[in-house]
VEXNU-310148 format. One record per residue (C-alpha): x, y, z; residue in three letters. Coordinates in Angstrom, 2 decimals, padded with zeros to 5 digits, always signed. Example, Ala and Ser with C-alpha at 12.3 -4.5 7.8 and 13.67 -1.06 7.14 Angstrom:
2
{atom {+012.30, -004.50, +007.80}, "ALA"} {atom {+013.67, -001.06, +007.14}, "SER"} 
% end
This chain:
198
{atom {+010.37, -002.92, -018.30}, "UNK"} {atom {+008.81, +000.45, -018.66}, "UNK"} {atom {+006.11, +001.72, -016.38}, "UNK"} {atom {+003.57, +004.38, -017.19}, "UNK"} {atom {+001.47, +006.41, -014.65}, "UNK"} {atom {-001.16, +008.51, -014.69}, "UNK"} {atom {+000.03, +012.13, -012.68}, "UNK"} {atom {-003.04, +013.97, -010.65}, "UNK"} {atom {-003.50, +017.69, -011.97}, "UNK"} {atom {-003.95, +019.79, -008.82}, "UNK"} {atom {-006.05, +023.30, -008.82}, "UNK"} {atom {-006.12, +023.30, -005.27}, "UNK"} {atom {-002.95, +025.02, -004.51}, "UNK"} {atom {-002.60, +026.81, -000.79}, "UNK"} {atom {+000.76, +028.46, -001.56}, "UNK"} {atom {+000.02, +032.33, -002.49}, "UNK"} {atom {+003.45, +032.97, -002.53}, "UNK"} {atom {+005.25, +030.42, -004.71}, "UNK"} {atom {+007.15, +031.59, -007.13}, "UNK"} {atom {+007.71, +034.94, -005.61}, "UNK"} {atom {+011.35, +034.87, -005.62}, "UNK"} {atom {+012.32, +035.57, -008.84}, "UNK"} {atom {+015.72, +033.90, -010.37}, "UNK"} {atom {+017.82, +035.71, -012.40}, "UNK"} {atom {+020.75, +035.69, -014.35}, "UNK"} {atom {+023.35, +036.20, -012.77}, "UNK"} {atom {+022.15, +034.35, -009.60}, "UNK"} {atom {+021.52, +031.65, -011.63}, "UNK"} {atom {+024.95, +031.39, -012.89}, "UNK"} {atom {+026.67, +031.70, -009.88}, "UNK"} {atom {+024.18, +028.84, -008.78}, "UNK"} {atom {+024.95, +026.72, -011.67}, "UNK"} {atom {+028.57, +026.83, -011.61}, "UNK"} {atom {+028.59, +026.04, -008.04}, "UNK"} {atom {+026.79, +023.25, -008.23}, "UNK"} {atom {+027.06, +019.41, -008.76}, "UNK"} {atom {+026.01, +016.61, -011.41}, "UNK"} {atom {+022.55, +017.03, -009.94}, "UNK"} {atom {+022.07, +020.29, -010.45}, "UNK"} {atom {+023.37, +020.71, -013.76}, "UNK"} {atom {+021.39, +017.64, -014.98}, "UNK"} {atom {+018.38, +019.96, -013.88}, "UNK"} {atom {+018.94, +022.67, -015.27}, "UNK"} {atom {+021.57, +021.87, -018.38}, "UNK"} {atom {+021.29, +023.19, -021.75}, "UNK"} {atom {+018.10, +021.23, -023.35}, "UNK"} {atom {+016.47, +020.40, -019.90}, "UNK"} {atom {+012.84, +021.47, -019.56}, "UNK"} {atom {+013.97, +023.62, -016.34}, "UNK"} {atom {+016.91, +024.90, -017.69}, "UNK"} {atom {+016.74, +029.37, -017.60}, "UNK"} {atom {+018.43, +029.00, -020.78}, "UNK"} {atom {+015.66, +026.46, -022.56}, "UNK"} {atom {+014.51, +029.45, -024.94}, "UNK"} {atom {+017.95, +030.98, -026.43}, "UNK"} {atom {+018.41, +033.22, -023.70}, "UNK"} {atom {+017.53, +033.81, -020.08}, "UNK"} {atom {+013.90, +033.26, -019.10}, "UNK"} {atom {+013.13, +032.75, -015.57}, "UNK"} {atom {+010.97, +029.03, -015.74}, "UNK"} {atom {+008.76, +030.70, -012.69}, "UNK"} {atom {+007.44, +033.31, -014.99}, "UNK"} {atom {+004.56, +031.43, -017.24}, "UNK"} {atom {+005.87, +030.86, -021.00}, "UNK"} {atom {+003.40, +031.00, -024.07}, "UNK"} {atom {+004.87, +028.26, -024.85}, "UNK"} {atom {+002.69, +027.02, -027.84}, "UNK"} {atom {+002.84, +030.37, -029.55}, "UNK"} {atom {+006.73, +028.96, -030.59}, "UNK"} {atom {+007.49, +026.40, -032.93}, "UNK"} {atom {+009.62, +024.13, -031.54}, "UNK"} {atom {+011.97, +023.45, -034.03}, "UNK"} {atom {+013.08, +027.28, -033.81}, "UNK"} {atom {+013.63, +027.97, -030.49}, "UNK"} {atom {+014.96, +024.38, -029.42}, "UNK"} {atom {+017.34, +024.53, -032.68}, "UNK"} {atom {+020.32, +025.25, -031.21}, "UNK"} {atom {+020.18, +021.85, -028.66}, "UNK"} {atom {+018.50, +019.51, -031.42}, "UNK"} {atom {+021.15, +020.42, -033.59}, "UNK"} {atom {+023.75, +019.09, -030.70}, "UNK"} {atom {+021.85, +016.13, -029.36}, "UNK"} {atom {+020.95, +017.86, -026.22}, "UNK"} {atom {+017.72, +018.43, -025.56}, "UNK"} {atom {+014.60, +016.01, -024.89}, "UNK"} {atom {+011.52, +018.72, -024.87}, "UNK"} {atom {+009.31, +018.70, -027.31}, "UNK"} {atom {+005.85, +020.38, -028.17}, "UNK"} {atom {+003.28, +020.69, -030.61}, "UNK"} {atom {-000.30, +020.89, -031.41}, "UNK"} {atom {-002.87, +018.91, -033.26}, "UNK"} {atom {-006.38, +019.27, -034.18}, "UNK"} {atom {-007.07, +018.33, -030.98}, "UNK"} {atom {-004.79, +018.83, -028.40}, "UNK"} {atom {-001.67, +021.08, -027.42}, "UNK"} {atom {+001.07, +018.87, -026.54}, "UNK"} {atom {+004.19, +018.86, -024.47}, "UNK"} {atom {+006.84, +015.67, -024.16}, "UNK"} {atom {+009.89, +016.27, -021.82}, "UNK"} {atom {+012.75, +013.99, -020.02}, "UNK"} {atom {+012.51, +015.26, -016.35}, "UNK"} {atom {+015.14, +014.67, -013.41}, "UNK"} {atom {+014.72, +011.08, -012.75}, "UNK"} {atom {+016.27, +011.28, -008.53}, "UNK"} {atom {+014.95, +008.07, -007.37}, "UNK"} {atom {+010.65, +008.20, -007.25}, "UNK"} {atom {+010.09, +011.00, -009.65}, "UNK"} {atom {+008.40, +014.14, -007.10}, "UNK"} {atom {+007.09, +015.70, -010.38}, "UNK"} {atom {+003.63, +017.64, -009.82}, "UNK"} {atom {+001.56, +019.06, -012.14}, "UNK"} {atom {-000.64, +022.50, -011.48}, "UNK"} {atom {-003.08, +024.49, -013.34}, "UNK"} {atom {-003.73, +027.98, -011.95}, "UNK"} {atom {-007.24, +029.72, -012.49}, "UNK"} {atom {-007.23, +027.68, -015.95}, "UNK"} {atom {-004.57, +029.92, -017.42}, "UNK"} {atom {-001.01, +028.42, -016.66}, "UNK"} {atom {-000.03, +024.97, -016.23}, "UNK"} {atom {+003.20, +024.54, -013.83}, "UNK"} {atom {+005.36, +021.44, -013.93}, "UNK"} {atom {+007.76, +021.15, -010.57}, "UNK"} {atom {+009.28, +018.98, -008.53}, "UNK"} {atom {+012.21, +018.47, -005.50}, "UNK"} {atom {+015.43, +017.68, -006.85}, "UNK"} {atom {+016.98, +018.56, -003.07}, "UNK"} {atom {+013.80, +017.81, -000.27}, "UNK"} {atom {+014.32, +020.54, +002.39}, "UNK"} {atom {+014.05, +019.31, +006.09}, "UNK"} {atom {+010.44, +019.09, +007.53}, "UNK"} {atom {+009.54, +022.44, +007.72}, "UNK"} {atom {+006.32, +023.23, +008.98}, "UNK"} {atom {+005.99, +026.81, +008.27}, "UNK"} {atom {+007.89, +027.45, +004.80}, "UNK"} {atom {+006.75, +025.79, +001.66}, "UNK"} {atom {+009.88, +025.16, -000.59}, "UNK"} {atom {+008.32, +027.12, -003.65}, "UNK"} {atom {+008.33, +030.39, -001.63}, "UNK"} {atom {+011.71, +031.02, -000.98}, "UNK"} {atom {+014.85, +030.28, -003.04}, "UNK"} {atom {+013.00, +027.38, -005.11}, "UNK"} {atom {+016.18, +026.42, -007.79}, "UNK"} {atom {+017.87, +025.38, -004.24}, "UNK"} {atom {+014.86, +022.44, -003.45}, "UNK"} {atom {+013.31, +022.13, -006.75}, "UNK"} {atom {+012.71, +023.16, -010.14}, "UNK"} {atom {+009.75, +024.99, -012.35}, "UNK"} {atom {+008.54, +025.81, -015.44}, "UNK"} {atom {+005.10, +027.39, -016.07}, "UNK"} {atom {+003.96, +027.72, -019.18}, "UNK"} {atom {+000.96, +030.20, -020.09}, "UNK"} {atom {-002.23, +028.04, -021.32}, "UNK"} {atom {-003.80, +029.28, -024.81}, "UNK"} {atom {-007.30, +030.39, -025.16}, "UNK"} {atom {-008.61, +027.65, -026.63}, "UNK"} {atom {-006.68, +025.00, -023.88}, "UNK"} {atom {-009.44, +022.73, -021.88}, "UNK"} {atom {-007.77, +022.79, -018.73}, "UNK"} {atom {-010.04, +020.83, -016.85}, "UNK"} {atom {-009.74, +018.09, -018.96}, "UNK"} {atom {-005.56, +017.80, -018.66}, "UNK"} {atom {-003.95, +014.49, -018.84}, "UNK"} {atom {-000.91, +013.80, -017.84}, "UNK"} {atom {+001.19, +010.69, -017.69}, "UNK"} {atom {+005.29, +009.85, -016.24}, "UNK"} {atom {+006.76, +006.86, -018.07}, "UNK"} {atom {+009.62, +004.85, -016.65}, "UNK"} {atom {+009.61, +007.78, -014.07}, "UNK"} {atom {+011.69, +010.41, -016.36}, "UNK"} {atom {+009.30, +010.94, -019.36}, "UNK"} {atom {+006.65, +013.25, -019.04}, "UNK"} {atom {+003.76, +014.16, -021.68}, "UNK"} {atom {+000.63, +016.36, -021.15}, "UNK"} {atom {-001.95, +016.59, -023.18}, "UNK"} {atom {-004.37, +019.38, -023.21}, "UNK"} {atom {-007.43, +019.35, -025.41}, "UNK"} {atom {-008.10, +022.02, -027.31}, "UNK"} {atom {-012.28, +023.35, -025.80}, "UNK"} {atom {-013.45, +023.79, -029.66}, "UNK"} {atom {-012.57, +020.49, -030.78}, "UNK"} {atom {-015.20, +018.34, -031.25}, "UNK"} {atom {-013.27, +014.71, -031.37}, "UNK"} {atom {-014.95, +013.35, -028.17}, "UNK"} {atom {-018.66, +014.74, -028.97}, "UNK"} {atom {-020.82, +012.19, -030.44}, "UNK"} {atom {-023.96, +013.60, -032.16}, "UNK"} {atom {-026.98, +014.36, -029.89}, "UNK"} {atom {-025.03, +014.04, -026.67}, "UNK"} {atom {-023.34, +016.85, -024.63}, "UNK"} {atom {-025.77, +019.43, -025.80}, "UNK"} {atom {-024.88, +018.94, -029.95}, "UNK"} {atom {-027.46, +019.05, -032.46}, "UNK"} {atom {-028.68, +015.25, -033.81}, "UNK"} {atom {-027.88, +016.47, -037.30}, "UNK"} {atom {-028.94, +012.91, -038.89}, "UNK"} {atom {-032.26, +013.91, -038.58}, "UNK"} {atom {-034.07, +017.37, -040.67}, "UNK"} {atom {-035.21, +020.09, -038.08}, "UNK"} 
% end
C-alpha cells in the first residue's frame, strides 16, 4: 500500500554556513569510489543528487536553473539507459519537479526555500552523532547527507510550494507559477468582476 505525505517547506533556516564547503570533482570521485551501496545509490548516474545529473560535473550545493533545461536533453543520456527517475517540466500553471530519492528507512528529506529564490532538497543518508555545535550541512555535507538546489524562476510563487513524499522515495514539488490566474475566481483576491460593465 502506498502512502503519500504532505512535506513542510521551511524559510526559517539558522544555518549561514551550509553549503559552504564546496564539492568538487575530484573529491567527489575519490568519495564515490570509496564508498558503499549506499552511497552510490545517492549519488549514481540518474539520481537527483548525483554531481554528474547534468552531463558533467555540477556541484548539487550550487543552485541549478533548473527549469531553463528541457529535460529530455540534459537527462538523455540516463533515459536512454533506464537509469534515471528525475523528471521536470512546466505547465500553464506550475513548474514541476518528480524525483526517486534515497529511501534509508523514514525518508529525512527536507525541503527549503531561501529568500524566495532557490529551493533546496536534502536529507541524511549517514546521521552524524549528536553534535551540538556543528550542523551537518556546514562541513563535508556528501559525508552525512545529500543536496541539490535548484535556482527558482522569476515567475515561481514560492510561498505557495507544495510538496508531497509518496511511499517514502517519490518526491514531487509543485511550484505555481505568480502570473497564473487558475486559482483566482472573479471579484475575489483583488481581480476585476468583469461580468458586470464598468
Amino acid at each position: 500500500m502506498s502512502t503519500c505525505r504532505q512535506l513542510d517547506i521551511k524559510t526559517d533556516d539558522h544555518a549561514p554556513k551550509k553549503w559552504s564547503v564546496l564539492l568538487n570533482e575530484e573529491v567527489f570521485k575519490q568519495f564515490y569510489s570509496q564508498g558503499g551501496s549506499v552511497v552510490h545509490k545517492v549519488f549514481g548516474d540518474g539520481s537527483l543528487f548525483s554531481p554528474f545529473l547534468f552531463g558533467k560535473f555540477f556541484d548539487p550545493s550550487d543552485a541549478f536553473p533548473l527549469w531553463e533545461f528541457d529535460s529530455d536533453v540534459l537527462l538523455s543520456k540516463f533515459r536512454s539507459c533506464g537509469q534515471s527517475t528525475v523528471d521536470w517540466f512546466q505547465t500553464d500553471n506550475d513548474y514541476v519537479l518528480k524525483s526517486e530519492i534515497p529511501a534509508l528507512g523514514e525518508n529525512s528529506a527536507q525541503i527549503y526555500t531561501d529568500n524566495g529564490k532557490v529551493v533546496e532538497i536534502s536529507g541524511q543518508w549517514n546521521p552524524q552523532r549528536e553534535s551540538k555545535t556543528k550542523d551537518w550541512r556546514c562541513g563535508h555535507w556528501w559525508e552525512h547527507g545529500y543536496v541539490r538546489r535548484l535556482e527558482l524562476p522569476d515567475d515561481a510563487d514560492w510561498k505557495k510550494i507544495e510538496a508531497k513524499l509518496s511511499s517514502e522515495k517519490y518526491l514531487e514539488i509543485r511550484i505555481p507559477k505568480a502570473n497564473s490566474h487558475s486559482d483566482t475566481l472573479p471579484g475575489k483576491s483583488g481581480a476585476a468582476d468583469v461580468s458586470e460593465p464598468m
